[in-house]
C-alpha positions, 0 to 999 in steps of 0.5 A: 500500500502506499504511503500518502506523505511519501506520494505528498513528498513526491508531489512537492518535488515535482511541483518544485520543477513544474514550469509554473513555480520556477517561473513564480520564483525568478520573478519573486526573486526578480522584485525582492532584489529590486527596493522599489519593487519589493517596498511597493509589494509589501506595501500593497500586501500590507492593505491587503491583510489590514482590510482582510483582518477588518472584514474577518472581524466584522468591522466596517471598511471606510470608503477611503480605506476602499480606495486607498488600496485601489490606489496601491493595486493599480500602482502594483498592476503598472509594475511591469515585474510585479504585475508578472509576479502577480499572474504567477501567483494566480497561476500557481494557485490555480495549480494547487487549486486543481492539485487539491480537488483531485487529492480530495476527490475520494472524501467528496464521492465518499461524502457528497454520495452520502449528503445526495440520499439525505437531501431528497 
């Protein structure tokens, strides 16, 4: 039988040499050696998680905390490499996205055949 974490392990190796990672981590690499990039990121990232943690706390997001990171997110989008950067990380997300519907395809086929009966 084979061992799970072992296949997980393997599944890491090889989405360490997928094209979709390598790419994402030239890129990455590419903003954190430039200051003007990498300030501008962290910055945009920094709203980002504020205004995430607001919402997850019920809080109420001012209108100019709504626009400020528009402001910060089109300033970002016309950073060339950033804005690359950024499509990688969506890429790679869909990647991992996929990866995980199929590893959990059995959990939902066990489950979701089971929640189908009870529903009717």
């Amino acid at each position: 039988m084979a061992n799970p974490y072992d296949k997980a392990h393997e599944l890491a190796s090889v989405l360490k040499e997928s094209e979709e990672f390598t790419t994402l981590k030239e890129l990455h690499d590419t903003v954190n050696s430039d200051d003007v990039a990498k300030r501008m990121l962290d910055n945009f990232r920094k709203v980002q998680i504020e205004l995430q943690q607001k919402q997850m706390q019920g809080a109420q997001i001012s209108e100019e905390e709504i626009q400020n990171a528009q402001k910060q997110f089109e300033l970002v989008q016309q950073h060339e490499t950033i804005s690359k950067l950024m499509e990688a990380e969506q890429r790679m997300s869909q990647v991992i996205g996929d990866i995980n519907k199929v590893i959990t395809k059995p959990l939902e086929e066990l489950y979701g055949a089971e929640g189908e009966g009870e529903q009717q």
